[in-house]
C-alpha positions as CSV (number, residue, x, y, z in Angstrom):
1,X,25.3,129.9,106.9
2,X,27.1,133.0,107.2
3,X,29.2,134.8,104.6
4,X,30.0,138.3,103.8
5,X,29.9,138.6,100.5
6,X,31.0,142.4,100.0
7,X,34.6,141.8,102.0
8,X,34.8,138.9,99.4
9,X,34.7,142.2,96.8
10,X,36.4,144.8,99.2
11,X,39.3,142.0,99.5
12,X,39.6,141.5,95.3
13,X,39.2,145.3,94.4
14,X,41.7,146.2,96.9
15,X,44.1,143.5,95.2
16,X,43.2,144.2,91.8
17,X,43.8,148.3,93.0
18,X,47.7,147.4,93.7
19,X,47.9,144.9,90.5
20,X,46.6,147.8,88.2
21,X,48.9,150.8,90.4
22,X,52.1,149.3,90.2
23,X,51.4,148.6,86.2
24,X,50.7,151.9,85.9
25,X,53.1,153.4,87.4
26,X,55.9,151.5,85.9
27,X,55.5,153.1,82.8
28,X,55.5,156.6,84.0
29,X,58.8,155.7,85.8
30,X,60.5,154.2,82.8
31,X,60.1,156.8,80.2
32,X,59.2,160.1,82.5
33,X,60.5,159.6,86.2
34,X,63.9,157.5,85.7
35,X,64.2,157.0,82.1
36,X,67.0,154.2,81.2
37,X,65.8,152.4,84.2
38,X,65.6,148.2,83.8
39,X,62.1,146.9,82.6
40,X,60.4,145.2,85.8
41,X,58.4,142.8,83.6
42,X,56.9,141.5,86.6
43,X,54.7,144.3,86.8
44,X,54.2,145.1,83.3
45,X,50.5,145.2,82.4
46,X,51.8,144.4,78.6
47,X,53.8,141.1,79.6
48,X,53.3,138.0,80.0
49,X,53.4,135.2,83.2
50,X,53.9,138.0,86.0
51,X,52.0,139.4,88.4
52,X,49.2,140.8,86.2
53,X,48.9,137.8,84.3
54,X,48.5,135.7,87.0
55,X,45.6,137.8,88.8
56,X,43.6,138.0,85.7
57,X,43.4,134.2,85.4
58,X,42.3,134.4,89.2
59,X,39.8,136.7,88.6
60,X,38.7,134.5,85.6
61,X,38.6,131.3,87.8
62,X,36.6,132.8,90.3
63,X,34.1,134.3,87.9
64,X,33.9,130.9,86.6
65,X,34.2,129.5,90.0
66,X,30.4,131.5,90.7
67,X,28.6,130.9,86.9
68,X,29.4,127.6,88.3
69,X,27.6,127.7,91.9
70,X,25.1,129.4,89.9
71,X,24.4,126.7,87.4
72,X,24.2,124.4,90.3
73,X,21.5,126.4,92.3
74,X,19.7,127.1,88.9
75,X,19.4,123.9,88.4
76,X,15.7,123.4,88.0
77,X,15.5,126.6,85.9
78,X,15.0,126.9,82.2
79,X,17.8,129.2,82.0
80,X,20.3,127.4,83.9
81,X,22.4,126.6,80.6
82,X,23.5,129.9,80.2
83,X,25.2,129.9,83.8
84,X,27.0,126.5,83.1
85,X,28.3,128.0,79.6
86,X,29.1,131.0,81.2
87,X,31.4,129.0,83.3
88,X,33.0,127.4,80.6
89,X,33.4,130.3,79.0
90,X,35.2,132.1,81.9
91,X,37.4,129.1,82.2
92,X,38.7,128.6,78.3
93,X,39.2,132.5,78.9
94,X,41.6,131.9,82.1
95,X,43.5,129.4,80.3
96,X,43.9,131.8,77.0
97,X,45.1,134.6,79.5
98,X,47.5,132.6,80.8
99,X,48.7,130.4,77.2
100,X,47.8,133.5,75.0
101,X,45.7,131.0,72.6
102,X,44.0,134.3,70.9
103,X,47.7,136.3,70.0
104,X,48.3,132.9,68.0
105,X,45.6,133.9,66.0
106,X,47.0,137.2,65.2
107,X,49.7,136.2,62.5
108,X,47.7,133.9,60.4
109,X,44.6,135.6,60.3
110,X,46.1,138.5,59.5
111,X,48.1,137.5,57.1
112,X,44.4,135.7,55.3
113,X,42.5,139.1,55.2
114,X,45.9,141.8,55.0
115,X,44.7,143.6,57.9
116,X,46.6,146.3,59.1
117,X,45.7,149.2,61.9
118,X,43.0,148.7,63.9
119,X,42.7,145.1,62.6
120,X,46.5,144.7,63.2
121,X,45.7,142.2,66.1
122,X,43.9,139.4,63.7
123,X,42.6,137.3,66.4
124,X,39.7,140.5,67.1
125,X,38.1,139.2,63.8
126,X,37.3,135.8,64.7
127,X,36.5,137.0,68.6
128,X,33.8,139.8,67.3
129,X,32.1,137.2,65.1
130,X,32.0,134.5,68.0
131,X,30.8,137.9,70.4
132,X,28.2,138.7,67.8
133,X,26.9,135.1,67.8
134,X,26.6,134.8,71.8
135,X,25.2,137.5,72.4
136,X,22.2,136.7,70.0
137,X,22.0,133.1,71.9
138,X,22.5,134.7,75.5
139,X,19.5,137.4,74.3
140,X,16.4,135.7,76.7
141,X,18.9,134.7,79.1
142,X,19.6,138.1,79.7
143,X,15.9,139.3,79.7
144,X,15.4,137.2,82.0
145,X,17.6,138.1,84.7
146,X,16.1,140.1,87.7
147,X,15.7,143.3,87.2
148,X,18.3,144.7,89.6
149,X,21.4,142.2,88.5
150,X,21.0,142.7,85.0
151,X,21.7,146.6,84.5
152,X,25.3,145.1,86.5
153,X,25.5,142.5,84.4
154,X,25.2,144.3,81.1
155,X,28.1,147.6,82.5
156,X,30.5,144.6,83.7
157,X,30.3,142.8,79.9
158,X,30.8,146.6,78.5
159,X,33.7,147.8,80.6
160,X,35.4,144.0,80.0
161,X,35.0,144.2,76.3
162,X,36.3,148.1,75.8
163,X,39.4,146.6,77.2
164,X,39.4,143.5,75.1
165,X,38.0,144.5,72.0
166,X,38.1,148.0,71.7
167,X,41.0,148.8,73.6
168,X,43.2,145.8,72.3
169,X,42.2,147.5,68.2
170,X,43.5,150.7,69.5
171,X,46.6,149.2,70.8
172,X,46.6,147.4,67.6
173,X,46.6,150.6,65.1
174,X,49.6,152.2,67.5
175,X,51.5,149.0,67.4
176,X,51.1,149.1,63.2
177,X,52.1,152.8,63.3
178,X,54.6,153.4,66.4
179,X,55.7,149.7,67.4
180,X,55.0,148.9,71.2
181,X,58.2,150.5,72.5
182,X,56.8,153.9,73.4
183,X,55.4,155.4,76.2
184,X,51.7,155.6,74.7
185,X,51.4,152.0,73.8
186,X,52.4,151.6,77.3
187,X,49.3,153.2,78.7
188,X,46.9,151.9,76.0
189,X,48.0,148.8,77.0
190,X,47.7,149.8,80.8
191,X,44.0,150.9,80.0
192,X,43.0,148.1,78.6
193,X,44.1,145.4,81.2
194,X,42.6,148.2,84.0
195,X,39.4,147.6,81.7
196,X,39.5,144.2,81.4
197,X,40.1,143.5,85.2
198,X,37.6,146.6,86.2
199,X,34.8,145.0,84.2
200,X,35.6,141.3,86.2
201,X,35.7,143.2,89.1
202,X,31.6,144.3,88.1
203,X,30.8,141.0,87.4
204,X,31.7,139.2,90.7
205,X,29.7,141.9,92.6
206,X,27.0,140.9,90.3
207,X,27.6,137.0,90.6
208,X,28.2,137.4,94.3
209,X,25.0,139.8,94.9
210,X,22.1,137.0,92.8
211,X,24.2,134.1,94.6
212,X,23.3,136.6,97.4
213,X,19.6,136.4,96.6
214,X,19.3,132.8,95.6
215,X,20.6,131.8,98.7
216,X,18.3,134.2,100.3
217,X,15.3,132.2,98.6
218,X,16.2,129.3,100.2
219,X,16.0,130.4,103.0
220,X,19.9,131.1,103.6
221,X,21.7,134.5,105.2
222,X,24.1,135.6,103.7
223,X,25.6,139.2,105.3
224,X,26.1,141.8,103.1
């Protein structure tokens, strides 16, 4: 069997490249280059069901999609829970990108602990405690990665959560002060998706390249 697993990433990146350009740029053309302009909300890394949207939850999917494959190979391995939650994980968190479950969260958990700044977005509470408590679980699953996968598997959890977490607070503290109709909320808000579809991006090279090896040890070829 015969697959090339870095035009499968070559392909996405170069997608995700024109997803995360036109969002950028349609902030810098609405307040800088043609202020006045119509909002293309298509394009908007802010909004909702558009283009963005859309390739995030395919991104999710497809990380889910390999967690999957990987459960299945892993199989007979001790460890071969944490791929099959990881692919549940992946697809709750497609299905919340594209129903925005977590913003629902927002209002009444906000209005339970006054937040306010940082902690404007309320759902970031509840999300941090649930990170806190798989990443404890996922501790000797990660340990036990090989060696080369899991310095890419740690940098692709890091760059996804600065957008989500960190990111999405920092959005949240300009929203409390400024409101969202500015041009700086505009690129924190740009930032954060970049982050949060870079970091997928990291992660399918580092599903793809252990599916890569796996296959390998069965005595599969699969082109780089």
């Amino acid at each position: 069997m015969t697959l090339s697993s870095g035009n499968i990433f070559r392909a996405l990146a170069g997608a995700t490249g024109g997803v995360v350009l036109a969002g950028w740029l349609l902030p810098v053309c609405e307040y800088w280059v043609c202020p006045g302009i119509r909002h293309i909300s298509f394009f908007d890394l802010n909004a909702e069901i558009n283009l963005p949207t859309w390739w995030s939850t395919a991104l999710l999917l497809i990380c889910a999609a390999l967690t999957a494959l990987m459960a299945a190979l892993k199989r007979n391995d001790r460890f071969w829970w944490g791929w099959f939650f990881l692919a549940l994980g992946f697809l709750f968190m497609s299905l919340d990108e594209v129903a925005q479950l977590h913003e629902k969260l927002s209002g009444p958990v906000r209005e339970a602990l006054h937040l306010s700044g940082f902690l404007y977005y309320g759902w970031v509470v509840p999300a941090a405690a649930l990170l806190v408590v798989v990443g404890l679980s996922y501790i000797r699953f990660f340990l036990a990665l090989p060696k080369g996968i899991r310095g890419g598997f740690l940098l692709g959890w890091a760059v996804y959560l600065a957008g989500v977490l960190g990111m999405e607070s920092w959005g949240a503290s300009a929203s409390f002060r400024w409101g969202e109709e500015n041009f700086f909320f505009a690129l924190l808000a740009a930032l954060e998706e970049t982050l949060e579809m870079a970091g997928l991006l990291i992660l399918i090279r580092v599903f793809l390249s252990h599916i890569v090896l796996e296959l390998q040890n069965r005595s599969l070829t699969l082109a780089r």
